[in-house]
C-alpha positions in Angstrom: -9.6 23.2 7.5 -12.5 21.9 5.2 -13.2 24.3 1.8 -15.9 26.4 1.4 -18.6 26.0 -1.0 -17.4 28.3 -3.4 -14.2 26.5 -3.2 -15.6 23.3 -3.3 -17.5 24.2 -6.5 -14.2 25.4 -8.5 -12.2 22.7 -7.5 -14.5 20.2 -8.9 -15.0 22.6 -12.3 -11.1 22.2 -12.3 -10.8 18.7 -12.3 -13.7 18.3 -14.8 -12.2 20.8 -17.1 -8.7 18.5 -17.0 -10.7 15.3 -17.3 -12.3 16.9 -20.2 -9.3 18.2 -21.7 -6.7 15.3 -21.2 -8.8 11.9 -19.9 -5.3 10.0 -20.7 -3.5 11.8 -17.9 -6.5 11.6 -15.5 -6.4 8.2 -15.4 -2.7 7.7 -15.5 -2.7 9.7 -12.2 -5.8 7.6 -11.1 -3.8 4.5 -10.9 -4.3 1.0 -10.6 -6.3 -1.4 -8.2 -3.6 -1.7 -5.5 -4.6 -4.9 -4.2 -3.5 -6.2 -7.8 -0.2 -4.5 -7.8 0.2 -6.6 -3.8 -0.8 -9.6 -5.3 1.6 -9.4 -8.1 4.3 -8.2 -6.2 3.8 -11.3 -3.6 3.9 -13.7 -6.6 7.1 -12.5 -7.9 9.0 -12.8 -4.7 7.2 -16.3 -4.5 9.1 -16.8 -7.5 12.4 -15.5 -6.1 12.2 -17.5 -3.1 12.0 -21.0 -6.0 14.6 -19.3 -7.4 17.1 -18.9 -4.2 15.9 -22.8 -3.5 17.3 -23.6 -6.9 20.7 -21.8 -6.2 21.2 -23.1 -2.8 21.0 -26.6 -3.6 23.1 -25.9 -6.4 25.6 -24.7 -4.1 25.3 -27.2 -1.7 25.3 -29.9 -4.5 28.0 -28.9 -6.5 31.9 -29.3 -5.6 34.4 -26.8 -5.6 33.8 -22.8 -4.6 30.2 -22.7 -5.2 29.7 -21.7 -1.5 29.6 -18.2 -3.2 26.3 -19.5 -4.8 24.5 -21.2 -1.8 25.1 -17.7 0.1 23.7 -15.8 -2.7 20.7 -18.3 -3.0 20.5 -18.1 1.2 20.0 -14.2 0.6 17.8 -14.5 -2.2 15.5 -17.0 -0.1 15.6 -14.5 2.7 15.0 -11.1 0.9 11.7 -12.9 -1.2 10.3 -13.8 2.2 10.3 -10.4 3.7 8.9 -8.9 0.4 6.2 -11.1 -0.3 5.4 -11.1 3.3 5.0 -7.7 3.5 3.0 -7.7 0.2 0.7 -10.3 1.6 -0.1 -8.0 4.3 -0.9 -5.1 2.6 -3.2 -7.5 0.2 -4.9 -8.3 3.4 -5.3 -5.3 5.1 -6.1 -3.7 1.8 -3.4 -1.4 1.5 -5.1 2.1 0.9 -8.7 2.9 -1.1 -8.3 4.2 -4.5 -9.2 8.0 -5.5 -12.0 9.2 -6.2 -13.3 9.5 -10.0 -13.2 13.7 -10.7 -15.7 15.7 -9.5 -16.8 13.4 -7.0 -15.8 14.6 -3.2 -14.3 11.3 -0.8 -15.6 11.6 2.3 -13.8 9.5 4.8 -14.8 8.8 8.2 -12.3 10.7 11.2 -9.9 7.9 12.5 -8.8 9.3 16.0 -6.2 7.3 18.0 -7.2 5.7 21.4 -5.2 8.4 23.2 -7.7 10.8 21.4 -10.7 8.5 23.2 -9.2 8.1 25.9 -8.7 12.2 26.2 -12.6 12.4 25.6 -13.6 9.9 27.8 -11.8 11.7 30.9 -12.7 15.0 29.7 -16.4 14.0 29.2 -16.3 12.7 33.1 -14.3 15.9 34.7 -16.6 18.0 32.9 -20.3 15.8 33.6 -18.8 15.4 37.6 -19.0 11.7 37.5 
């Protein structure tokens, strides 16, 4: 249910009134560029997977009970993969869209599922007799 005007109005005197009153706070909760903190986070994991590398050829390498290490190194490998992949794809897809400065109403556009289309496509043709 959208606001009203009068709603509208005080909700944006609000958040001017706590921009003006703590800016520090604002633009804590404001956040970072996302696709920054993906990117990051896909280079770290990078870094894990070089690391596992390291430990299972150590393992493998080495005599005696290192197996413990090549496992360890295995997992690493594995675990890096999965997170920077999963990083990558939100750099990609570009994750979400950072808010709004205050005062300033987002308007996105509706995103309805194909079910919803499909619903208004055979509703649209009961209703028009085609």
């Amino acid at each position: 249910m959208p606001l009203s005007d009068h709603e509208q109005r005080l909700l944006e005197q609000m958040e001017r009134a706590l921009y003006a009153e703590d800016p520090k706070f604002v633009s804590s909760l404001r956040g970072t560029d996302l696709r920054s903190h993906y990117r990051r986070r896909a280079v770290q994991s990078a870094a894990g997977f070089v690391l596992g590398v390291g430990m299972l050829m150590t393992g493998v390498i080495a005599r005696g009970p290192m197996i413990v290490v090549s496992v360890l190194g295995f997992v690493l490998m594995l675990a890096s993969a999965l997170f920077a992949v999963s990083s990558w794809r939100k750099v990609s897809t570009g994750a979400e869209t950072p808010r709004p400065a205050p005062g300033k109403a987002a308007k996105r556009p509706a995103k309805r599922s194909v079910s919803d289309r499909f619903e208004d496509r055979w509703r649209k043709r009961r209703e028009g007799g085609q």
